[in-house]
Backbone as XML, in Angstrom:
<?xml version="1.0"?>
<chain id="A" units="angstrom">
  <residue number="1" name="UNK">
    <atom name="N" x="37.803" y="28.555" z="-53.638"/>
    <atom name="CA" x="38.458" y="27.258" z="-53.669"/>
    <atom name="C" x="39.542" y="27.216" z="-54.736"/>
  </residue>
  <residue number="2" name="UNK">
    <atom name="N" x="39.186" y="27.921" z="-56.256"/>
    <atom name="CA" x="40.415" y="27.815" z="-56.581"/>
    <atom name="C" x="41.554" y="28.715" z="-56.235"/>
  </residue>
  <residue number="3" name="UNK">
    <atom name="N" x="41.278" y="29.778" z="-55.340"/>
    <atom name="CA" x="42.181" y="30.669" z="-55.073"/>
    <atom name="C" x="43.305" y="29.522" z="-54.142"/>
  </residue>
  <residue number="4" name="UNK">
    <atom name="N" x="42.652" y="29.230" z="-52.829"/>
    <atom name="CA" x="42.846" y="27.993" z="-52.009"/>
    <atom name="C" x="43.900" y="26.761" z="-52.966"/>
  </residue>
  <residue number="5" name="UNK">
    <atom name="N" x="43.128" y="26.365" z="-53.815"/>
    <atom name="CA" x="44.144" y="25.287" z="-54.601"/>
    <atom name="C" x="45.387" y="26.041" z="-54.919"/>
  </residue>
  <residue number="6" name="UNK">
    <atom name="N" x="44.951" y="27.115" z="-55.482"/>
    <atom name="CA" x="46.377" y="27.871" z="-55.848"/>
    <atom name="C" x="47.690" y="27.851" z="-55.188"/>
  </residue>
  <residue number="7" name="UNK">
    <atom name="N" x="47.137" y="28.161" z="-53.644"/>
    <atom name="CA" x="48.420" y="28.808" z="-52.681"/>
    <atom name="C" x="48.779" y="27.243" z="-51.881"/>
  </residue>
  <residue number="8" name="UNK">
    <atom name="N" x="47.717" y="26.395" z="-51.443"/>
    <atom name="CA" x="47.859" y="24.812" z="-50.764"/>
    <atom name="C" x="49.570" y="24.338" z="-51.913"/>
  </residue>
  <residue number="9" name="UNK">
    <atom name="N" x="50.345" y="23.970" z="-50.929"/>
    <atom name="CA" x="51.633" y="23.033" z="-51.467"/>
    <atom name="C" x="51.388" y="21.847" z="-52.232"/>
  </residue>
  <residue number="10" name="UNK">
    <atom name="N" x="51.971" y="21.297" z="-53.309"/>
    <atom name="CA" x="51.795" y="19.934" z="-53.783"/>
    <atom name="C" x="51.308" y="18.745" z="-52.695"/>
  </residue>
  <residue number="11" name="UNK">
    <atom name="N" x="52.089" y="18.713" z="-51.735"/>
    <atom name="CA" x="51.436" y="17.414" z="-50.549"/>
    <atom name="C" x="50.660" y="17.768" z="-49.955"/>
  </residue>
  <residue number="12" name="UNK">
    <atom name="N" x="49.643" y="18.984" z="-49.915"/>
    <atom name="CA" x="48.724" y="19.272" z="-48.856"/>
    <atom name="C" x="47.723" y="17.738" z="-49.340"/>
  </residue>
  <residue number="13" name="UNK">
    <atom name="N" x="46.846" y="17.923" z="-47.935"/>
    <atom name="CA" x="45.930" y="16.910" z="-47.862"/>
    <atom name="C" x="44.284" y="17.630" z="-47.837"/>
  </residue>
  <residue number="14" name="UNK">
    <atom name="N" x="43.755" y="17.615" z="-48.580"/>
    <atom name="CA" x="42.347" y="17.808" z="-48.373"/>
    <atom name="C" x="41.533" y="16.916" z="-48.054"/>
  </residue>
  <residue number="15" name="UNK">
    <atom name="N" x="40.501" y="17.329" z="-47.247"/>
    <atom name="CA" x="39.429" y="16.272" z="-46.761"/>
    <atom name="C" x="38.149" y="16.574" z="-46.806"/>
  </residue>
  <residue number="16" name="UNK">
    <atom name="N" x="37.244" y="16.560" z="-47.475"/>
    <atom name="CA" x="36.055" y="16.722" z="-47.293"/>
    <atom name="C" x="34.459" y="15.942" z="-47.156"/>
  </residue>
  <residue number="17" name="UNK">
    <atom name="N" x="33.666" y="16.917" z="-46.121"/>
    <atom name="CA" x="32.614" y="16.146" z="-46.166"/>
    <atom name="C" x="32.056" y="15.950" z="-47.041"/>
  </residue>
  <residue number="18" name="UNK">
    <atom name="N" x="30.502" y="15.811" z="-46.836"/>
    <atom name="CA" x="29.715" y="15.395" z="-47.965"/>
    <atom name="C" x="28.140" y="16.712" z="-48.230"/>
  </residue>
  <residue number="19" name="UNK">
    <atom name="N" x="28.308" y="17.485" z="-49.123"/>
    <atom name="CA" x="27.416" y="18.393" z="-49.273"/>
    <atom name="C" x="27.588" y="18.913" z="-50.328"/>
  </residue>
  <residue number="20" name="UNK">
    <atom name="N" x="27.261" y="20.374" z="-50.596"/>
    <atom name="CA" x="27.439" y="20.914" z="-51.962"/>
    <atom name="C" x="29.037" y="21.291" z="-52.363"/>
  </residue>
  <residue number="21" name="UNK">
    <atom name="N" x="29.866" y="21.666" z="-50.687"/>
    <atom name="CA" x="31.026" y="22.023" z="-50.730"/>
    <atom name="C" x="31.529" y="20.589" z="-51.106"/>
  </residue>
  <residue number="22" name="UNK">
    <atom name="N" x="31.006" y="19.668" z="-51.413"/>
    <atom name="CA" x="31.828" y="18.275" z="-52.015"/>
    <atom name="C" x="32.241" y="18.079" z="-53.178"/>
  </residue>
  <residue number="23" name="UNK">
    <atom name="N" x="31.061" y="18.790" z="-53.743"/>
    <atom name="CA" x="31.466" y="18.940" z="-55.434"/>
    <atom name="C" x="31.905" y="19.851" z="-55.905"/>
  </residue>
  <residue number="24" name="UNK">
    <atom name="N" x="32.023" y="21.304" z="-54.917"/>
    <atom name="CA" x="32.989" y="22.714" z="-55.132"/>
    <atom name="C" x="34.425" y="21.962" z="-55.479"/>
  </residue>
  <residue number="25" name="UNK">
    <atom name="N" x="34.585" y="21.406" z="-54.082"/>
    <atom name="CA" x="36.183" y="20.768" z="-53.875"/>
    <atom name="C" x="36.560" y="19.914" z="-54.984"/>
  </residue>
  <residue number="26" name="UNK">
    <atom name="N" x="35.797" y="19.564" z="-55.804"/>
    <atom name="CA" x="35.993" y="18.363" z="-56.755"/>
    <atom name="C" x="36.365" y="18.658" z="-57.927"/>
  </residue>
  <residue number="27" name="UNK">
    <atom name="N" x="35.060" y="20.107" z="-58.328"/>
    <atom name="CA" x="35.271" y="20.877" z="-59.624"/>
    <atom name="C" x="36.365" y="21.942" z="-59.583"/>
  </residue>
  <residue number="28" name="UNK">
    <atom name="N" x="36.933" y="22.545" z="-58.194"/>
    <atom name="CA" x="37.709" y="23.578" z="-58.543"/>
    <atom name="C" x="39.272" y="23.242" z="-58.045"/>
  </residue>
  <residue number="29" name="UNK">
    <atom name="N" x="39.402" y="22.174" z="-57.074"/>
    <atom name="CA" x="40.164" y="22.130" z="-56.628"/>
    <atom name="C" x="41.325" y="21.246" z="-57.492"/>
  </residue>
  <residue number="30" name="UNK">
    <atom name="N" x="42.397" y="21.687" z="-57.685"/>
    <atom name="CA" x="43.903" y="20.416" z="-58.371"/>
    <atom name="C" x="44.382" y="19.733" z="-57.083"/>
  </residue>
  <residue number="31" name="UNK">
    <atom name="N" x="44.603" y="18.350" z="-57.467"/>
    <atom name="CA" x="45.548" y="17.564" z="-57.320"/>
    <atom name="C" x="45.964" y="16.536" z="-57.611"/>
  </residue>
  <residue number="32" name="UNK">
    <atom name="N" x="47.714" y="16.553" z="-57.238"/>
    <atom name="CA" x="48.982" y="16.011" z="-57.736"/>
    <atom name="C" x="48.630" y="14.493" z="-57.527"/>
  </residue>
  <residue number="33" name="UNK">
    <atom name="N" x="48.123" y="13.976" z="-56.371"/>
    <atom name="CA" x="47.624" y="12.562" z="-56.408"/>
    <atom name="C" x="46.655" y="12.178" z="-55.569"/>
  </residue>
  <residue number="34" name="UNK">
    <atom name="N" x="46.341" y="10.747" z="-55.825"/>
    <atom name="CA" x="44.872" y="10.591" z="-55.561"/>
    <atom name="C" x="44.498" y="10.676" z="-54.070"/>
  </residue>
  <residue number="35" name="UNK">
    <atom name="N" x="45.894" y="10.492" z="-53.175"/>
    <atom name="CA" x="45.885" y="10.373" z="-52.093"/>
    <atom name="C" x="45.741" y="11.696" z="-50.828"/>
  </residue>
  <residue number="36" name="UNK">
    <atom name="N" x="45.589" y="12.239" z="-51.977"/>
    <atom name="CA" x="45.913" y="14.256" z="-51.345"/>
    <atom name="C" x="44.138" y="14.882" z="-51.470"/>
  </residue>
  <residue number="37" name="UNK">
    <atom name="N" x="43.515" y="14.117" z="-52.140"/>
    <atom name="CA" x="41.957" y="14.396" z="-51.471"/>
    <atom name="C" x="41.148" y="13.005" z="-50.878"/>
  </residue>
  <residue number="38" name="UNK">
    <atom name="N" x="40.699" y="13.218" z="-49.710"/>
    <atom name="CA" x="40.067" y="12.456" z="-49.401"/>
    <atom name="C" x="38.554" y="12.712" z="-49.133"/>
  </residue>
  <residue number="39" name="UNK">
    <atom name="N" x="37.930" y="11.870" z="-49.476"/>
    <atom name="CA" x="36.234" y="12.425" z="-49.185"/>
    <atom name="C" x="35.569" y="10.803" z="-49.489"/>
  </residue>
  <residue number="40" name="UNK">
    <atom name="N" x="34.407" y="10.777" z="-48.600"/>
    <atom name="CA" x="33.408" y="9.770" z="-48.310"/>
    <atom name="C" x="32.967" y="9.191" z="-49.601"/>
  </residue>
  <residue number="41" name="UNK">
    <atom name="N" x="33.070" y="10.214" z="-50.885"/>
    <atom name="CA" x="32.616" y="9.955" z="-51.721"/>
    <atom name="C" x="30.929" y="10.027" z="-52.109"/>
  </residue>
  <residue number="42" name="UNK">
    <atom name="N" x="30.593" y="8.767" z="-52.809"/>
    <atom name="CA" x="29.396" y="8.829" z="-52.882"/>
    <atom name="C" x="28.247" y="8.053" z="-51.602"/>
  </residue>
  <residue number="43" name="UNK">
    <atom name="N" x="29.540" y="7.810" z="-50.752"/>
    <atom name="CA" x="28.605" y="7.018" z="-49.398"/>
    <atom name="C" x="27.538" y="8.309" z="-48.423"/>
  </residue>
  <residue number="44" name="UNK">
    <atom name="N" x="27.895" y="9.373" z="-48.699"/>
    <atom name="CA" x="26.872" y="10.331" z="-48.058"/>
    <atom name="C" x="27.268" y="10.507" z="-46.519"/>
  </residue>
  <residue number="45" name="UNK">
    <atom name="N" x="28.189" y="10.227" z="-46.290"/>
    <atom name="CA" x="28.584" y="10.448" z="-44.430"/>
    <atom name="C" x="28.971" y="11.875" z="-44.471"/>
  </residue>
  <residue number="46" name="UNK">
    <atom name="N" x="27.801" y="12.843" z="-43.776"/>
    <atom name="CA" x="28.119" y="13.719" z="-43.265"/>
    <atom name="C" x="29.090" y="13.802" z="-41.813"/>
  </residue>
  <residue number="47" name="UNK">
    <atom name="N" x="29.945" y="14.569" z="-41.998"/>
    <atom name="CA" x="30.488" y="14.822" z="-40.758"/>
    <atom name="C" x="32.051" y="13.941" z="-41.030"/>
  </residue>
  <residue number="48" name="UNK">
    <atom name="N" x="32.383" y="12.944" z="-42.243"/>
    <atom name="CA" x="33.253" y="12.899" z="-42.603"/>
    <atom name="C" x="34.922" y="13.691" z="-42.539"/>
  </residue>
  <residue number="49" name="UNK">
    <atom name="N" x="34.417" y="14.587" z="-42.960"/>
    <atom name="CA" x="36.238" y="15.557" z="-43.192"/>
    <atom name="C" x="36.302" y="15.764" z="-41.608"/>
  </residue>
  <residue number="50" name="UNK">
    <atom name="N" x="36.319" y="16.024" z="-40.734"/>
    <atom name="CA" x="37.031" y="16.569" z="-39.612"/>
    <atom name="C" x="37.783" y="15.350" z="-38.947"/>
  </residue>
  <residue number="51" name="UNK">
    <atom name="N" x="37.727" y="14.105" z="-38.898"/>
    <atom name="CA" x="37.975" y="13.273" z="-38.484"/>
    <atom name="C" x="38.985" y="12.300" z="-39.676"/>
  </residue>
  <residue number="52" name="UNK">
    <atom name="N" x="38.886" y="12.629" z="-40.983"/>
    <atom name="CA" x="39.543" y="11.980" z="-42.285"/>
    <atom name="C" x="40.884" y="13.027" z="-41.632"/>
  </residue>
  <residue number="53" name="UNK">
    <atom name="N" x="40.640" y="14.692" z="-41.183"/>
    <atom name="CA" x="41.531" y="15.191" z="-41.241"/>
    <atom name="C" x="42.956" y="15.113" z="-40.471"/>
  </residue>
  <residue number="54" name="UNK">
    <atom name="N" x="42.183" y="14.984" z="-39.574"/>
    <atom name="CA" x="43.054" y="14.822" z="-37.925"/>
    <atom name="C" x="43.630" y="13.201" z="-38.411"/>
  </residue>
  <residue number="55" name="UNK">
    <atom name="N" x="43.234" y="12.339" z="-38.751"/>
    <atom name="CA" x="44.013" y="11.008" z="-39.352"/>
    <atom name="C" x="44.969" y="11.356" z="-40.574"/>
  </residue>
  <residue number="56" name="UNK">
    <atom name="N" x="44.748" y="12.033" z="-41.102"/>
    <atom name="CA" x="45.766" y="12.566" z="-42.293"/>
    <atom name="C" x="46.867" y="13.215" z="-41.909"/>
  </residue>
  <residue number="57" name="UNK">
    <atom name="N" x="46.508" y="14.244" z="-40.870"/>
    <atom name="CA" x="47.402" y="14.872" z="-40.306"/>
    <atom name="C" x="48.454" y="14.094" z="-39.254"/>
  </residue>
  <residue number="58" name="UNK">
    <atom name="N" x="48.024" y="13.470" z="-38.492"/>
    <atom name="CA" x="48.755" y="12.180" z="-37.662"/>
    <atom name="C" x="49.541" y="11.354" z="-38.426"/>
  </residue>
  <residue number="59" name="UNK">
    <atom name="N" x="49.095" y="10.741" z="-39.857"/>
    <atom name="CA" x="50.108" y="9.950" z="-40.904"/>
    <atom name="C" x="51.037" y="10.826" z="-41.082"/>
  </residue>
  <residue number="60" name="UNK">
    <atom name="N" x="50.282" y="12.277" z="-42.049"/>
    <atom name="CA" x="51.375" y="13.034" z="-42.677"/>
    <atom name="C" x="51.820" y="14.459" z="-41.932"/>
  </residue>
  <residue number="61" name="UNK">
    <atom name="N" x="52.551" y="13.703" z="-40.624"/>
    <atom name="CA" x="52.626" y="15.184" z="-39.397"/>
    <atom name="C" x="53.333" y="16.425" z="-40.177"/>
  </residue>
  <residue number="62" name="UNK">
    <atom name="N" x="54.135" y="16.357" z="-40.984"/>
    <atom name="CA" x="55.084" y="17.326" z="-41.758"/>
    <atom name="C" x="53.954" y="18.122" z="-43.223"/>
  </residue>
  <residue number="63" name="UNK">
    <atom name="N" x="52.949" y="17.377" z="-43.339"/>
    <atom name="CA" x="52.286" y="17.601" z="-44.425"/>
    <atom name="C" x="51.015" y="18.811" z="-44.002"/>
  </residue>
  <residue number="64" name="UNK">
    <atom name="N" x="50.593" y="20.016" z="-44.954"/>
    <atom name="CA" x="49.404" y="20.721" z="-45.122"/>
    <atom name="C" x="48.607" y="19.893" z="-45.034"/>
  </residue>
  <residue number="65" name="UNK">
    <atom name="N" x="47.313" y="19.762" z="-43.964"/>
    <atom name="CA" x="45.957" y="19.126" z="-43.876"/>
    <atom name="C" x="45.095" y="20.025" z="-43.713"/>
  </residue>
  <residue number="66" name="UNK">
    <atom name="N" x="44.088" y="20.214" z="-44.471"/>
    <atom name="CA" x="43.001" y="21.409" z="-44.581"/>
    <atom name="C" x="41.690" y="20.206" z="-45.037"/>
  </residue>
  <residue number="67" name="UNK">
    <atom name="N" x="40.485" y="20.382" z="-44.032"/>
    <atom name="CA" x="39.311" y="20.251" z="-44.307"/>
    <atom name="C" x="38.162" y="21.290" z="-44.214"/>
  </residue>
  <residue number="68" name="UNK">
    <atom name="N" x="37.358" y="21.083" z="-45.535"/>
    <atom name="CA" x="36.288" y="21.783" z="-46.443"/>
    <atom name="C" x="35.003" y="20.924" z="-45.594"/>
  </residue>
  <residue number="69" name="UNK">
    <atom name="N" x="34.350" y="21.848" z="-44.915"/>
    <atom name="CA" x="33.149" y="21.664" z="-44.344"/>
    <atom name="C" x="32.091" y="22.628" z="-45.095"/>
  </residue>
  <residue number="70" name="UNK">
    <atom name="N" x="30.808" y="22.009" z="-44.794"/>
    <atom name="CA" x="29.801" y="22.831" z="-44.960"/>
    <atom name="C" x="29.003" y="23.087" z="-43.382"/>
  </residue>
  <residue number="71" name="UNK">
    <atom name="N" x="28.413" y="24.179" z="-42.642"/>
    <atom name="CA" x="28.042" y="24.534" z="-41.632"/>
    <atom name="C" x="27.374" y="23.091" z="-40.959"/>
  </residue>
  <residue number="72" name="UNK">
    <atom name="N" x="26.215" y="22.438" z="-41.942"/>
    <atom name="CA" x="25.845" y="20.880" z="-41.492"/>
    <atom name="C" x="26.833" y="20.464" z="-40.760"/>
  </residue>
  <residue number="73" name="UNK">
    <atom name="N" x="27.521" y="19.759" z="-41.994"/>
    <atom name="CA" x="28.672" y="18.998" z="-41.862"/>
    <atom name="C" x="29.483" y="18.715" z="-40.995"/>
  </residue>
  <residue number="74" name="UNK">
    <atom name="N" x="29.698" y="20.248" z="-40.588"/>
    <atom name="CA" x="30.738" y="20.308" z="-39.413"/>
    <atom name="C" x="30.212" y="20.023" z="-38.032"/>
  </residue>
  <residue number="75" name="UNK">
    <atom name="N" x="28.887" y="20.316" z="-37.519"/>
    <atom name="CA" x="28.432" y="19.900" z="-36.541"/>
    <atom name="C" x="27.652" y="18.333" z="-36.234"/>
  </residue>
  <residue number="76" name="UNK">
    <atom name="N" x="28.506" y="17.719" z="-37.230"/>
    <atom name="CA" x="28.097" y="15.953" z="-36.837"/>
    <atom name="C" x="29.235" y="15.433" z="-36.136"/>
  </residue>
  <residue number="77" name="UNK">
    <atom name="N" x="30.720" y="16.510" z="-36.229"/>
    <atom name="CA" x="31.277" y="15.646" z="-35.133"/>
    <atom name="C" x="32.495" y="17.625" z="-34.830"/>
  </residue>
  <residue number="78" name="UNK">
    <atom name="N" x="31.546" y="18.003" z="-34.511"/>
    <atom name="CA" x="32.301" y="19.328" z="-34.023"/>
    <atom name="C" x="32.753" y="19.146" z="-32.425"/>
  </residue>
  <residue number="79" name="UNK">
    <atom name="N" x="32.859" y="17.936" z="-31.613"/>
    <atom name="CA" x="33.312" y="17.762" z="-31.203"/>
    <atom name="C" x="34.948" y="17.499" z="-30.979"/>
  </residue>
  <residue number="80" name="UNK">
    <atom name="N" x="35.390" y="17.110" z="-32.309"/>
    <atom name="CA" x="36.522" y="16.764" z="-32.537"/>
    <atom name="C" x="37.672" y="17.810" z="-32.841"/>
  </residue>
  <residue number="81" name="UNK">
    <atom name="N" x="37.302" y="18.629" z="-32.133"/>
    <atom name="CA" x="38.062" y="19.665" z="-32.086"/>
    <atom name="C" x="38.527" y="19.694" z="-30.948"/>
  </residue>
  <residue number="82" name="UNK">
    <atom name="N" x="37.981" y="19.264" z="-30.251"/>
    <atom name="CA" x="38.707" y="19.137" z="-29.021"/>
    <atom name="C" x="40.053" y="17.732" z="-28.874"/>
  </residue>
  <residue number="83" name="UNK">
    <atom name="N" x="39.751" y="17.242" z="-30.007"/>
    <atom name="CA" x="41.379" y="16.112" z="-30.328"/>
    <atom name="C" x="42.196" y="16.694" z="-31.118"/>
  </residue>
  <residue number="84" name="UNK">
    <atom name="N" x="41.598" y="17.763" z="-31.979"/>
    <atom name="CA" x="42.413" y="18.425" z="-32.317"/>
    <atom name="C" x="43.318" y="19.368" z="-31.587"/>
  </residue>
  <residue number="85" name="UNK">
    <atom name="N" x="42.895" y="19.868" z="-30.777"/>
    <atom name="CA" x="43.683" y="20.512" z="-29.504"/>
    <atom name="C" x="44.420" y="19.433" z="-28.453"/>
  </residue>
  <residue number="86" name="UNK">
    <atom name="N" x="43.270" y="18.356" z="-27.913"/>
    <atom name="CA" x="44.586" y="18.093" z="-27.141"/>
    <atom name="C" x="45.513" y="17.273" z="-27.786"/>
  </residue>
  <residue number="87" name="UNK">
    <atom name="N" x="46.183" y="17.302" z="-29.481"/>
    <atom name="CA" x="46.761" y="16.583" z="-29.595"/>
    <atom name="C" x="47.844" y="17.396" z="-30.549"/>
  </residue>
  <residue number="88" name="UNK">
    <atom name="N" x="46.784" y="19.244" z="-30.068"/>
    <atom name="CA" x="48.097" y="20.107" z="-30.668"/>
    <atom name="C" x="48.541" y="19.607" z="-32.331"/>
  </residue>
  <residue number="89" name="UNK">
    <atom name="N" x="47.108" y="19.444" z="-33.016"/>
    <atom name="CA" x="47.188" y="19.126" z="-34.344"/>
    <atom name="C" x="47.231" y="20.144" z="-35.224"/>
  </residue>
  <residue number="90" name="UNK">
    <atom name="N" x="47.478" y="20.973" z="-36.212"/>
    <atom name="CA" x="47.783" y="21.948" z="-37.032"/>
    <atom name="C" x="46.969" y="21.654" z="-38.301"/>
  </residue>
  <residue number="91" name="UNK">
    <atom name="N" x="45.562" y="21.532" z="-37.954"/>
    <atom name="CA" x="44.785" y="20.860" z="-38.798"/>
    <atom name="C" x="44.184" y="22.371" z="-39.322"/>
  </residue>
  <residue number="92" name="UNK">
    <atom name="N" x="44.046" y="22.664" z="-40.330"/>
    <atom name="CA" x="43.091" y="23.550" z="-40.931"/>
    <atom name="C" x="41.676" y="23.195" z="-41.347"/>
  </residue>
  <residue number="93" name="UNK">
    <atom name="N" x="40.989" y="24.242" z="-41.391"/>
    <atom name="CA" x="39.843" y="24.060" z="-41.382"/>
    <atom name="C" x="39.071" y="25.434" z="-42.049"/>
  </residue>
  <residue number="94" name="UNK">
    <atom name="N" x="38.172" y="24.629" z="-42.838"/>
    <atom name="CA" x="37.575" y="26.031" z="-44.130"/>
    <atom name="C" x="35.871" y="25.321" z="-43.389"/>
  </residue>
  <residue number="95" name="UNK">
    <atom name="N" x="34.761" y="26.537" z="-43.273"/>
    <atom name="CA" x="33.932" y="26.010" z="-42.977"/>
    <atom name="C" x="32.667" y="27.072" z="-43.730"/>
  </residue>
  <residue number="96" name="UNK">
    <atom name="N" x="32.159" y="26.642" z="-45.204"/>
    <atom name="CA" x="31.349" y="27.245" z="-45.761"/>
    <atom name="C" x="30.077" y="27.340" z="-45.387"/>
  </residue>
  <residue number="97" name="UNK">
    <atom name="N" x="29.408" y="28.243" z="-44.759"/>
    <atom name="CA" x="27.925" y="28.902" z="-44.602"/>
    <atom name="C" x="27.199" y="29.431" z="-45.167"/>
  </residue>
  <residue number="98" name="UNK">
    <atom name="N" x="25.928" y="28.317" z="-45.556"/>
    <atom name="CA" x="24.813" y="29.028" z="-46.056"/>
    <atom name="C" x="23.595" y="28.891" z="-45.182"/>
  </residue>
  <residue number="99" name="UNK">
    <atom name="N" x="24.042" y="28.450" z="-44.339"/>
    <atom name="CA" x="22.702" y="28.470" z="-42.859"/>
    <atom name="C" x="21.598" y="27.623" z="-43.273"/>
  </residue>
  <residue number="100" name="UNK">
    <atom name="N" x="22.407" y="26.242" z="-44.158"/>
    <atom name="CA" x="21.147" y="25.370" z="-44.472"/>
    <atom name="C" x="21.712" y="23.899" z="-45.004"/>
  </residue>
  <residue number="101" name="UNK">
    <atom name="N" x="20.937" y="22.795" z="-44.893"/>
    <atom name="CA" x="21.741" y="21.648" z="-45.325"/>
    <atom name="C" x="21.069" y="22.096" z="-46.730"/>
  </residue>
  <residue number="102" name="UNK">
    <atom name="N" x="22.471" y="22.560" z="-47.624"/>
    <atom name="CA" x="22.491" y="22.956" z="-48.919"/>
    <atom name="C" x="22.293" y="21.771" z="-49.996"/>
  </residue>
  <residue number="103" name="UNK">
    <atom name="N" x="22.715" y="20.586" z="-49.664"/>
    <atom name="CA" x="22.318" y="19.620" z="-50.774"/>
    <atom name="C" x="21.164" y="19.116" z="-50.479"/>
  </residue>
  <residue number="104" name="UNK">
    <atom name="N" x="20.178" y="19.280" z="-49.405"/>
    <atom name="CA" x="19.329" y="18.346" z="-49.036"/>
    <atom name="C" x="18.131" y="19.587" z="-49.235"/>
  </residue>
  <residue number="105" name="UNK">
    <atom name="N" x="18.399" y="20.808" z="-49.493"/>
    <atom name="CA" x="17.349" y="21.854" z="-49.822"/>
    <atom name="C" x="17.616" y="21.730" z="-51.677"/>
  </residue>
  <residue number="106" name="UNK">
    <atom name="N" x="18.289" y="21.694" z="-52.183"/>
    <atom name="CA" x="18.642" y="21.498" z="-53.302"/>
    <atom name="C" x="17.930" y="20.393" z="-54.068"/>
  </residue>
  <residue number="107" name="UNK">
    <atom name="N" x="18.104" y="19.186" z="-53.261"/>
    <atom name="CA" x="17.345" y="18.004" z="-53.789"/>
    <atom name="C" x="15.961" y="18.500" z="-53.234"/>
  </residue>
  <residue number="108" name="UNK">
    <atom name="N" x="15.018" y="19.168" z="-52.574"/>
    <atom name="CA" x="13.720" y="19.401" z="-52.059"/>
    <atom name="C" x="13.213" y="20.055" z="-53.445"/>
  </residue>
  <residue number="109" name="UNK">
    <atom name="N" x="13.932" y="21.245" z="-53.330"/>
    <atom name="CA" x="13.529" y="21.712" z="-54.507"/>
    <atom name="C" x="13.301" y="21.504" z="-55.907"/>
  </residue>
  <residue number="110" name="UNK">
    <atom name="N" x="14.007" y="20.341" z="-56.516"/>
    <atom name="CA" x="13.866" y="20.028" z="-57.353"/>
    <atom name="C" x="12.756" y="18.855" z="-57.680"/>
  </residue>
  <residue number="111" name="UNK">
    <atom name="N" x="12.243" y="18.523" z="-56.766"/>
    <atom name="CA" x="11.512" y="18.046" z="-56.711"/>
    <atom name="C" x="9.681" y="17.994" z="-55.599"/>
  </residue>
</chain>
């Protein structure tokens, strides 16, 4: 991710869901303004970024849009890839695998 922040342009748009890759994106990633990451925050909506993205990308058609999934994550609306195609969107997409809902084994364990 910080390699990623590195090479992403000043206006790229990041979007992310909600998992462990939420707080990767948070701790490693720069940006120029507040409006260039978007994420659910602390509301917990998985499945968030793919759909923040494709709306980011539609505002900012000229602009880098890249969403940070976690394997969960992405299959709460992995459907939407198919609007991403038929609408010929240039949406990027990073999709981290650990073959487990990583924050929700995380919180098990600790308790």
């Amino acid at each position: 991710l910080d390699q990623l922040s590195q090479k992403l342009p000043n206006t790229a748009v990041v979007c992310c869901d909600v998992g462990q890759h939420q707080m990767w994106v948070a701790q490693h990633m720069k940006f120029t303004h507040p409006s260039n990451h978007l994420s659910s925050g602390g509301a917990g909506t998985m499945g968030f970024g793919l759909p923040a993205a494709i709306g980011a990308q539609i505002a900012r058609p000229d602009n880098t849009v890249i969403t940070v999934s976690g394997d969960g994550s992405i299959m709460m609306n992995i459907q939407e890839l198919a609007t991403i195609r038929r609408n010929n969107l240039p949406v990027k997409i990073l999709i981290l695998d650990n073959q487990r809902l990583g924050m929700v084994r995380q919180w098990q364990q600790l308790f």
